[in-house]
MDTraj code that builds the backbone (N, CA, C; nanometers):
import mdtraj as md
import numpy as np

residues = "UNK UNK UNK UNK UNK UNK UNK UNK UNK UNK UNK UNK UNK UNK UNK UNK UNK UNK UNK UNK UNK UNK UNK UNK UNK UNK UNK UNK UNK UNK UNK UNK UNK UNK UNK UNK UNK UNK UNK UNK UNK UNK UNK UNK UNK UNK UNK UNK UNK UNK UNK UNK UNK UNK UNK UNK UNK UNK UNK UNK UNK UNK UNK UNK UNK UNK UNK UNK UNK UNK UNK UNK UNK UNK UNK UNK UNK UNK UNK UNK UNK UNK UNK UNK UNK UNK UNK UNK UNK UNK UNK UNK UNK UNK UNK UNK UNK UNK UNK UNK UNK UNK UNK UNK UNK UNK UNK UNK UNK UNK UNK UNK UNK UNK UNK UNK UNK UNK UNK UNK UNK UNK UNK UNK UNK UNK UNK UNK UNK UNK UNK UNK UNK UNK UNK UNK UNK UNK UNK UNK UNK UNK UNK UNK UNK UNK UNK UNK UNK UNK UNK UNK UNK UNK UNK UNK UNK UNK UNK UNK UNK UNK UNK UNK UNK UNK UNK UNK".split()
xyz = np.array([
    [5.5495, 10.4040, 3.4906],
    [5.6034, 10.2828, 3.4317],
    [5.4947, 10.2019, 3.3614],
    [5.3478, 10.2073, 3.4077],
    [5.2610, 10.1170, 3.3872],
    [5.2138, 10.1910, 3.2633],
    [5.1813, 10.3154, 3.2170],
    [5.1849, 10.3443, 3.1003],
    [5.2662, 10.3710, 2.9997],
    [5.3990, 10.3730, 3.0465],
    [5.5130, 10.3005, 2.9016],
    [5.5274, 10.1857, 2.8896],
    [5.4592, 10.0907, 2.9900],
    [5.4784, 9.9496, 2.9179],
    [5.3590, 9.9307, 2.8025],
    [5.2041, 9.9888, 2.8873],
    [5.1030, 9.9483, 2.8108],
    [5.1005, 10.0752, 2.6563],
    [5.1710, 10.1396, 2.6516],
    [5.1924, 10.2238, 2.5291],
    [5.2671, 10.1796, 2.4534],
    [5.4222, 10.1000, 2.4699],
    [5.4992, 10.0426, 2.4139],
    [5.4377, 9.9031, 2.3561],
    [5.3440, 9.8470, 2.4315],
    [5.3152, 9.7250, 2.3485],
    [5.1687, 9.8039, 2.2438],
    [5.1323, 9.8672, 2.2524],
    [5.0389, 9.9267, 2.1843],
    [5.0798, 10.0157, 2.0486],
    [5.2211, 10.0716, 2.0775],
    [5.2805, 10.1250, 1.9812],
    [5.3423, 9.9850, 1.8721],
    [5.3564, 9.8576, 1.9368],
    [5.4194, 9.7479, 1.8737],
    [5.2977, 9.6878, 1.7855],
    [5.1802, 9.6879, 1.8358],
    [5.0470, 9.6308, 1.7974],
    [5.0206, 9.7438, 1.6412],
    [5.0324, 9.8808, 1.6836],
    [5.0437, 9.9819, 1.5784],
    [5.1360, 9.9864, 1.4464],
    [5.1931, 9.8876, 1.4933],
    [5.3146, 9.8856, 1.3857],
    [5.3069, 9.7732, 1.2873],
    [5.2284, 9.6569, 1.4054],
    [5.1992, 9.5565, 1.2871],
    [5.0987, 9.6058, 1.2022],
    [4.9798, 9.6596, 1.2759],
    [4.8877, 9.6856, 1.1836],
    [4.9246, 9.7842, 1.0261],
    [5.0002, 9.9007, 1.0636],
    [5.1171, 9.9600, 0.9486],
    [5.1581, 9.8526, 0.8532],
    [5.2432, 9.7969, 0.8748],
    [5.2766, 9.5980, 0.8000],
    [5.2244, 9.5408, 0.7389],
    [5.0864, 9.5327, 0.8557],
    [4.9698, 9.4500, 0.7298],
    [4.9165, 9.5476, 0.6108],
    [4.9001, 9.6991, 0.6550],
    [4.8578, 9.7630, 0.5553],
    [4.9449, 9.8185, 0.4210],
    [5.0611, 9.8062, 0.4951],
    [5.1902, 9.7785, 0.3291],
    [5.2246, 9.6434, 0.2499],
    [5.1772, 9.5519, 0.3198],
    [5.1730, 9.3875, 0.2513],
    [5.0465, 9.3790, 0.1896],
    [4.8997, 9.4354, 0.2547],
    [4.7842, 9.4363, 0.1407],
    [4.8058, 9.5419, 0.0524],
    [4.8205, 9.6785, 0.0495],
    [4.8457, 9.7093, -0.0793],
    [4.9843, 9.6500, -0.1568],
    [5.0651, 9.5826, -0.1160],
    [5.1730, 9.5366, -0.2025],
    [5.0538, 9.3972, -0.2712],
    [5.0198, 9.3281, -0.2186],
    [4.9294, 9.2181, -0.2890],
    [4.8461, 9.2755, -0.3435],
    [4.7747, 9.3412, -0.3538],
    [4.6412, 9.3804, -0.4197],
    [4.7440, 9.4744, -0.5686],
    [4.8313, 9.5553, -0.5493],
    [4.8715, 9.5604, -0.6186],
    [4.9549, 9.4735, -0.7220],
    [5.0253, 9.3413, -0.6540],
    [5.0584, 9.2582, -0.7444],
    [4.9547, 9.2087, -0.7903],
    [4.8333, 9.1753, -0.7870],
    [4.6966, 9.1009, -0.8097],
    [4.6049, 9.2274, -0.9436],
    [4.6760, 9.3335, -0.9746],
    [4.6040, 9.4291, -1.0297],
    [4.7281, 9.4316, -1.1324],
    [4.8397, 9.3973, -1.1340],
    [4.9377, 9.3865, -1.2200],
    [4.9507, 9.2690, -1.2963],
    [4.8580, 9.1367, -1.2425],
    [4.8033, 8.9849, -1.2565],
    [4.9676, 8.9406, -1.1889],
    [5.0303, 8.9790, -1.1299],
    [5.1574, 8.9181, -1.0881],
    [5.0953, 8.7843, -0.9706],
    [5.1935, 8.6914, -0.9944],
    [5.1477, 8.5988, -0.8081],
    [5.1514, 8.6796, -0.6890],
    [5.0151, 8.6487, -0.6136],
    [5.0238, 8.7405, -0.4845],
    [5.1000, 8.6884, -0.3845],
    [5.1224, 8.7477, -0.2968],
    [5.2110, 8.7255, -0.1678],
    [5.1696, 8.6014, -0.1044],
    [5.3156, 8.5007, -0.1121],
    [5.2727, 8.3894, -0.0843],
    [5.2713, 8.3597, 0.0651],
    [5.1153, 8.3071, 0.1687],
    [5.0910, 8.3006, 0.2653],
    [5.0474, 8.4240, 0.3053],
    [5.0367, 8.5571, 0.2727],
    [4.9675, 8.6384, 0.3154],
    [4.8365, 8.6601, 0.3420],
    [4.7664, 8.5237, 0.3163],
    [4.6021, 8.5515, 0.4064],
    [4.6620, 8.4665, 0.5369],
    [4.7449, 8.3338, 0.5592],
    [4.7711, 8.3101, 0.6565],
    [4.8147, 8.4183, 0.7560],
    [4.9025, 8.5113, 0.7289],
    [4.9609, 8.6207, 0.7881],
    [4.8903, 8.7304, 0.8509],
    [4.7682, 8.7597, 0.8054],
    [4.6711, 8.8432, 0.8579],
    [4.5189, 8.7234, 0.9059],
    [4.5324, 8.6395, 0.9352],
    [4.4462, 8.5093, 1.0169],
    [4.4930, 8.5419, 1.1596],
    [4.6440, 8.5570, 1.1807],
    [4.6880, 8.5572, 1.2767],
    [4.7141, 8.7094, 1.3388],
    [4.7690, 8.8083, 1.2502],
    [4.7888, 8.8970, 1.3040],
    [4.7207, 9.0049, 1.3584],
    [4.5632, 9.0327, 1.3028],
    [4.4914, 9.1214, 1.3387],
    [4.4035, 9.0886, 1.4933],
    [4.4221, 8.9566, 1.5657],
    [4.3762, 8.9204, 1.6682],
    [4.4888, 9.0146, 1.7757],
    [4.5817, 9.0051, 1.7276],
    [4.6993, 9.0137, 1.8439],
    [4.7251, 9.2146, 1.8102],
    [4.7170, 9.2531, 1.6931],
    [4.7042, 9.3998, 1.6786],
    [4.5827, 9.4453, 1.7429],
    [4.4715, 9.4150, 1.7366],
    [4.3527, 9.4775, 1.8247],
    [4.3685, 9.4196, 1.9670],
    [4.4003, 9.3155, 2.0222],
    [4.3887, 9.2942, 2.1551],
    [4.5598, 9.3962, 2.2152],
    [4.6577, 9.4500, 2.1267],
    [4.7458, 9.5015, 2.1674],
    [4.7034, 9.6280, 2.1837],
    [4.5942, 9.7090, 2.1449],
    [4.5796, 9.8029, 2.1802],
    [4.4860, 9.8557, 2.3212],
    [4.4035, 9.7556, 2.3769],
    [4.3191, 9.7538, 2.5075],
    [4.3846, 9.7782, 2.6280],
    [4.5050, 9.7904, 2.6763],
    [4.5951, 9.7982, 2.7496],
    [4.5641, 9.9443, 2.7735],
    [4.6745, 9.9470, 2.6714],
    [4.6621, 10.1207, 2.7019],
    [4.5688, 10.1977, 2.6523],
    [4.4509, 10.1859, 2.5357],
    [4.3179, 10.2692, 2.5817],
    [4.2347, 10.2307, 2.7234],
    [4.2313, 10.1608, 2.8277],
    [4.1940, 10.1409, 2.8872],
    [4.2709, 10.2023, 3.0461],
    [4.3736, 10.1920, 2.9827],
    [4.4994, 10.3018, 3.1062],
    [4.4906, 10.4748, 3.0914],
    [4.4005, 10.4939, 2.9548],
    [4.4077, 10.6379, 2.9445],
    [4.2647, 10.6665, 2.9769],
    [4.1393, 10.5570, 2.9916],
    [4.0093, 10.6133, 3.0121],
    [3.9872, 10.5906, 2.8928],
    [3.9791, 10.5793, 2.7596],
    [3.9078, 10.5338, 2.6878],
    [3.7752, 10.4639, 2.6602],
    [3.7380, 10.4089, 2.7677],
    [3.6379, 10.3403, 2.7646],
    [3.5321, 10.4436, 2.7469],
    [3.3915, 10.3400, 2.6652],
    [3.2787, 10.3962, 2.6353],
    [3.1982, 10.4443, 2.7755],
    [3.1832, 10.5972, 2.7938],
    [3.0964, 10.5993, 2.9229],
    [2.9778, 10.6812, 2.8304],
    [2.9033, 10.7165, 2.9685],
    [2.8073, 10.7548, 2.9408],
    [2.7643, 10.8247, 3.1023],
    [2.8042, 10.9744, 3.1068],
    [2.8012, 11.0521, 3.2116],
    [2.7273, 11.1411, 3.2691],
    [2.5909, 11.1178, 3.2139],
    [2.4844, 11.2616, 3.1552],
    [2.4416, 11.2266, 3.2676],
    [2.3598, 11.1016, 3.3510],
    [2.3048, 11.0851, 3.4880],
    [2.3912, 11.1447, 3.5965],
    [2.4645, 11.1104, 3.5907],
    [2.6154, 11.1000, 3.6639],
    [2.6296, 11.2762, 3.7292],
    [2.6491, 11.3721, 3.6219],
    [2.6903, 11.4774, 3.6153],
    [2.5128, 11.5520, 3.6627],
    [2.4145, 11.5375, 3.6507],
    [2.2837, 11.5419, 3.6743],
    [2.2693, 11.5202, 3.7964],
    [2.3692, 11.4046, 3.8952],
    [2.3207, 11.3831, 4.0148],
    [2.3985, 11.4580, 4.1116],
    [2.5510, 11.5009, 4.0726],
    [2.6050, 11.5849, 4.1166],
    [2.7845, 11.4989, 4.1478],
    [2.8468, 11.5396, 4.2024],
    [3.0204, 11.4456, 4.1725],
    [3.0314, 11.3203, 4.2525],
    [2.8854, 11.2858, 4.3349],
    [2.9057, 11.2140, 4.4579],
    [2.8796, 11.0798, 4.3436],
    [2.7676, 11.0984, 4.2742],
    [2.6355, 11.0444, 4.2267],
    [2.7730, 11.0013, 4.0779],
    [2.8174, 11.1177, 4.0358],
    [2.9229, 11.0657, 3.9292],
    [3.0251, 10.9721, 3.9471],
    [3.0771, 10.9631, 4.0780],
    [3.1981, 10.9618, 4.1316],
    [3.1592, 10.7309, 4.1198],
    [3.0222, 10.7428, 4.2090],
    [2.9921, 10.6480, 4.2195],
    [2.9378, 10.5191, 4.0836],
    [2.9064, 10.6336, 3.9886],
    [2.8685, 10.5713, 3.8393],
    [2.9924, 10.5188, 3.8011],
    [3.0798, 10.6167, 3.8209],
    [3.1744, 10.5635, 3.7613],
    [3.2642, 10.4059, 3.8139],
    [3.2629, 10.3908, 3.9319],
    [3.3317, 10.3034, 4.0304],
    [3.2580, 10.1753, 3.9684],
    [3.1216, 10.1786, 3.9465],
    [3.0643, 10.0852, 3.9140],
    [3.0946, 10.0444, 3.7669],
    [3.1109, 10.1228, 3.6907],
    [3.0934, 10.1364, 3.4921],
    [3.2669, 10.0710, 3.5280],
    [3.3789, 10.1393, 3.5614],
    [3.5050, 10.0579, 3.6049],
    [3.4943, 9.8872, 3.6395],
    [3.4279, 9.8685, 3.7507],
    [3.4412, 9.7379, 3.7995],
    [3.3313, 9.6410, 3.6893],
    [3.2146, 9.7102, 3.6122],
    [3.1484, 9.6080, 3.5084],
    [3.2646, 9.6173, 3.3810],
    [3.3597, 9.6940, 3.3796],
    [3.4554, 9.6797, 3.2401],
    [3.5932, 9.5988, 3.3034],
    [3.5688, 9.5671, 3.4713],
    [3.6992, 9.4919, 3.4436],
    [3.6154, 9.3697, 3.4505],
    [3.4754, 9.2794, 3.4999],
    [3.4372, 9.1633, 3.5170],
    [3.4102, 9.1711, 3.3492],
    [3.4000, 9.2828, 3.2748],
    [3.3614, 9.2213, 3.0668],
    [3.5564, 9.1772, 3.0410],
    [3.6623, 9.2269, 3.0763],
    [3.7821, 9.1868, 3.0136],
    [3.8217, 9.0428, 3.0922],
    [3.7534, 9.0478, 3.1938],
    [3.8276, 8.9213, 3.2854],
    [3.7066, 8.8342, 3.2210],
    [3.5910, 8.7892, 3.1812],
    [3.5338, 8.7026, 3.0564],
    [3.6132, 8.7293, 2.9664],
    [3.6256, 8.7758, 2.8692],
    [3.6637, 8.7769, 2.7616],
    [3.8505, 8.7202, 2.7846],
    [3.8933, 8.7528, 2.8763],
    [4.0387, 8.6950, 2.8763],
    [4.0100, 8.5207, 2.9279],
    [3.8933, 8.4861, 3.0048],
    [3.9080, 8.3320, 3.0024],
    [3.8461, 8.2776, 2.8662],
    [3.7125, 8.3481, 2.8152],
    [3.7219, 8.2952, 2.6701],
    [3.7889, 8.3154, 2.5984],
    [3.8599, 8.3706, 2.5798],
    [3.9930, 8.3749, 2.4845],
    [4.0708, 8.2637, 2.5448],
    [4.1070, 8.2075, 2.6286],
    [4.2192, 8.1304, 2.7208],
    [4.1357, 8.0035, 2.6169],
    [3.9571, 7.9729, 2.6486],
    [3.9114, 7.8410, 2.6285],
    [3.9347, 7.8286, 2.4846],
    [3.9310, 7.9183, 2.3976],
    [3.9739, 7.9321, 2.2419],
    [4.0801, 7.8970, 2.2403],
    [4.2126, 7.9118, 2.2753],
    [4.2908, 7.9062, 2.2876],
    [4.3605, 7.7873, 2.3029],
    [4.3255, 7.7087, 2.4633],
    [4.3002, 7.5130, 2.4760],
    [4.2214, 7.5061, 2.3329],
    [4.0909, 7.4697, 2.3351],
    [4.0455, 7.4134, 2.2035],
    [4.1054, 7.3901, 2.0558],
    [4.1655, 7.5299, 2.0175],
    [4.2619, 7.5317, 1.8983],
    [4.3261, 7.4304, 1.9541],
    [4.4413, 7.4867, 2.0720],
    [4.5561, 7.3441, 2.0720],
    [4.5240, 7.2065, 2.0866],
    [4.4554, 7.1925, 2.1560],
    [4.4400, 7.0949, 2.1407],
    [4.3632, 7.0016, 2.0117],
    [4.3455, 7.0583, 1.9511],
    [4.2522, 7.0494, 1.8178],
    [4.3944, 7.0498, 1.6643],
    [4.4846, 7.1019, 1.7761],
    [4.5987, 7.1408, 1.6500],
    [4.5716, 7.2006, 1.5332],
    [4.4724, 7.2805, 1.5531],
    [4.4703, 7.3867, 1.4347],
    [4.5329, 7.4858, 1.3788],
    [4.5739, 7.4840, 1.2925],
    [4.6539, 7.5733, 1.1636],
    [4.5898, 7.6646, 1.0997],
    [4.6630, 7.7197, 1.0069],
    [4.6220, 7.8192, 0.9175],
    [4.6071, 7.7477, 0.8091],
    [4.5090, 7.7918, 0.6977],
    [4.4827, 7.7527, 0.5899],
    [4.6008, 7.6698, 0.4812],
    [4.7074, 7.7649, 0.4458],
    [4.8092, 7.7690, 0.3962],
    [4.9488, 7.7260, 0.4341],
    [4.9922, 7.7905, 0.5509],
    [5.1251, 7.7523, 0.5831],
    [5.1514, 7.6988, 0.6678],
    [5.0278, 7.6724, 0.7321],
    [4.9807, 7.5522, 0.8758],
    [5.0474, 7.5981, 0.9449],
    [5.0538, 7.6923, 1.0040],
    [5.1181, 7.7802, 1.1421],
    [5.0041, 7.7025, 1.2273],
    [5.0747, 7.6928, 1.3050],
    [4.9785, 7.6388, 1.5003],
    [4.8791, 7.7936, 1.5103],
    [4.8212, 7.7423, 1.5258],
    [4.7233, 7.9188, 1.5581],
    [4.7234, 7.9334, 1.7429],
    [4.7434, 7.8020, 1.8099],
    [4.7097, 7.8426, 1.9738],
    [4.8250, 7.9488, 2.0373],
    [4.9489, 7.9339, 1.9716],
    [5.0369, 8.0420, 2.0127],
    [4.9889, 8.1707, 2.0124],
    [4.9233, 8.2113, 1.8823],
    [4.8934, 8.3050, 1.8735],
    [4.7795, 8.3717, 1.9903],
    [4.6559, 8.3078, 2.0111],
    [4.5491, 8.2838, 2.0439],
    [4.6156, 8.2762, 2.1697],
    [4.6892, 8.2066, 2.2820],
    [4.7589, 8.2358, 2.4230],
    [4.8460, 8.3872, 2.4074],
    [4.8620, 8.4272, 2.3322],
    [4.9644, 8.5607, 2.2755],
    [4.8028, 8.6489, 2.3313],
    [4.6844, 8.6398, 2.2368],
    [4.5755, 8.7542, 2.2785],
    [4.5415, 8.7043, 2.4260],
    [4.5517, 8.5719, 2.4724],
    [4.4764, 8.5557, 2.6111],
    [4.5685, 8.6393, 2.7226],
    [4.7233, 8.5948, 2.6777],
    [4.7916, 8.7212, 2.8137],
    [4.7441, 8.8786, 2.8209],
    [4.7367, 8.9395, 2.6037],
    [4.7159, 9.0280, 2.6303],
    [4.6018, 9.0916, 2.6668],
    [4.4635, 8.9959, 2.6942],
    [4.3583, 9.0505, 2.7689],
    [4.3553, 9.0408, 2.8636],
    [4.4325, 8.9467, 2.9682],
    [4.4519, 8.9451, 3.0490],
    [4.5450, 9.0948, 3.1638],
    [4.6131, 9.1159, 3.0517],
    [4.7129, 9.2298, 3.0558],
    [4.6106, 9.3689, 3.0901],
    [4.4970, 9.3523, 2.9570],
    [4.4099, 9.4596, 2.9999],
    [4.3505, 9.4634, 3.0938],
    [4.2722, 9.3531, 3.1746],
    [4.2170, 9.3199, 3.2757],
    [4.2662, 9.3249, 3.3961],
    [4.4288, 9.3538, 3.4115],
    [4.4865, 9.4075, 3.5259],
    [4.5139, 9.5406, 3.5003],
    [4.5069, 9.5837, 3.3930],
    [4.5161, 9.7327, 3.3827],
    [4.3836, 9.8141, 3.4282],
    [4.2842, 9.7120, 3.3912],
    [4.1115, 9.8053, 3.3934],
    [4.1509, 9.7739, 3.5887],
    [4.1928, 9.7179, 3.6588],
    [4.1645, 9.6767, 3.7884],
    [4.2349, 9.7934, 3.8596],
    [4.3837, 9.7801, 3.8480],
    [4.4722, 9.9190, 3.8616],
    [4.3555, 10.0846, 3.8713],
    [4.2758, 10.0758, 3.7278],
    [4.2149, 10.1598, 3.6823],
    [4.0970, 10.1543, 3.7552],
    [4.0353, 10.0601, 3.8330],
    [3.9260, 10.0906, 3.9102],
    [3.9845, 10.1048, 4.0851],
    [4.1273, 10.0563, 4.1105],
    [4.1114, 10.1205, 4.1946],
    [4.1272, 10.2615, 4.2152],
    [4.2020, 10.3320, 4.1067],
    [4.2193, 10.4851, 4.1063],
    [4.1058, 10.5329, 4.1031],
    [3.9450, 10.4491, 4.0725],
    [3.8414, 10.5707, 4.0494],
    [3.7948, 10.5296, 4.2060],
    [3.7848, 10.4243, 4.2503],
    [3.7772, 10.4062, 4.3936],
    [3.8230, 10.5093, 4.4874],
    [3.9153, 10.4875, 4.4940],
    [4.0162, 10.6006, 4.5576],
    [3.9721, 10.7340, 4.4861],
    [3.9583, 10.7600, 4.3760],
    [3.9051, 10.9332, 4.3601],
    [3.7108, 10.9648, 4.4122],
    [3.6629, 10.8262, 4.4538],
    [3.5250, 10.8520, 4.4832],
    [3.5210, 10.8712, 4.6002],
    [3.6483, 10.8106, 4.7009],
    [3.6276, 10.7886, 4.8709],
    [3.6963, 10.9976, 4.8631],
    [3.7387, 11.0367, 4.7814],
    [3.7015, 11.1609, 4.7901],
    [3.6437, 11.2469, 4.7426],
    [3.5481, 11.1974, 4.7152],
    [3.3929, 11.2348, 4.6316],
    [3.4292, 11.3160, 4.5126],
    [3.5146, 11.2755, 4.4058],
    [3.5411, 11.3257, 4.2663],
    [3.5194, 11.2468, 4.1659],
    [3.4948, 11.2528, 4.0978],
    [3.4779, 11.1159, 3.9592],
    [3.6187, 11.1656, 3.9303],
    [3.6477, 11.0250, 3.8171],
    [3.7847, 11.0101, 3.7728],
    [3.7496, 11.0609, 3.6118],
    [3.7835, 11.1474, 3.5807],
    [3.7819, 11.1664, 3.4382],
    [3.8883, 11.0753, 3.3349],
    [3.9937, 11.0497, 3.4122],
    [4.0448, 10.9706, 3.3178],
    [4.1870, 10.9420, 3.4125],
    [4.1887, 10.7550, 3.4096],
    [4.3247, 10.7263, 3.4981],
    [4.4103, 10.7878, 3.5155],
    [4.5258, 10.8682, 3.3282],
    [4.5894, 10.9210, 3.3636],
    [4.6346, 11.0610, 3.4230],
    [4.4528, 11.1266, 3.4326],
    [4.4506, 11.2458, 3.4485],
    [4.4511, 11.2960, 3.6124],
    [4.4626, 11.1749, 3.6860],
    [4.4309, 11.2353, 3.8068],
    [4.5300, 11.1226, 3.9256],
    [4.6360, 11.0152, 3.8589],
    [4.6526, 10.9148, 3.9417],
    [4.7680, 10.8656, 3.8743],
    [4.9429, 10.8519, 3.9199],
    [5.0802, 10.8800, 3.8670],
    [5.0816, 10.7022, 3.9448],
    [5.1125, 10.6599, 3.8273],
    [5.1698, 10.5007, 3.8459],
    [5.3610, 10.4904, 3.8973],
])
top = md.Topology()
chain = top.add_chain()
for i, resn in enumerate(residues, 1):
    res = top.add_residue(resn, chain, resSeq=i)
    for name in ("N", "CA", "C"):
        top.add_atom(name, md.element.get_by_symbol(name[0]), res)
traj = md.Trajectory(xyz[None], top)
């Protein structure tokens, strides 16, 4: 269940980004035809590419995605891996759980600041609480995800990858 939710909002994040990339070539092409470009479309991508990249951390982070680095690890033998890894897990969920309260303090500040977009003065903190759930979202996913490597170290295996070894 926990990876069709975090795939489904990742497939939704995928779709805007698709969107934005048929609205910039539709502008750049009206702009090469000298036609008027798409009106509010820099407002439209101010907002949307925060919430398309933070929609995808969910679920690369539910599949193992994360940047490792296993060469010690595999050198010391599966005990020595098992344990790199438990640790490289729990420093990637204390980097998303920062990054989801600075995003939260971005977030107050805009609102309360009532900041807009350039153009069509959209509120930007909606948006900006929109990326703070969804890092937050990741940050219970990386946790989920460290306890499965936990649990695959108390039986001395490294986790190659959440979904490869651990059924939500």
């Amino acid at each position: 269940m926990l990876t069709r939710a975090v795939e489904a909002i990742a497939v939704v994040g995928f779709m805007g980004l698709v969107f934005i990339s048929f609205m910039t070539m539709a502008d750049v092409t009206l702009r090469y035809l000298n036609l008027p470009r798409i009106p509010g479309f820099k407002d439209l991508n101010e907002v949307v590419y925060a919430l398309v990249v933070a929609s995808c951390f969910p679920a690369g982070l539910k599949k193992g995605n994360a940047v490792t680095v296993r060469l010690l690890g595999q050198a010391l033998g599966r005990r020595w891996h098992a344990l790199f890894d438990v640790v490289g897990a729990a420093l990637t969920l204390a980097f998303f759980a920062l990054v989801t309260w600075q995003v939260g303090e971005l977030a107050a500040l805009r609102q309360a600041a009532g900041r807009t977009t350039s153009t069509l003065e959209w509120s930007t903190a909606p948006v900006w609480w929109s990326v703070c759930v969804l890092m937050g979202l990741a940050a219970l996913v990386q946790a989920w995800v460290l306890a499965a490597t936990i649990a695959a170290a108390r039986r001395g295996v490294p986790l190659v990858s959440a979904d490869a070894h651990v059924t939500d």
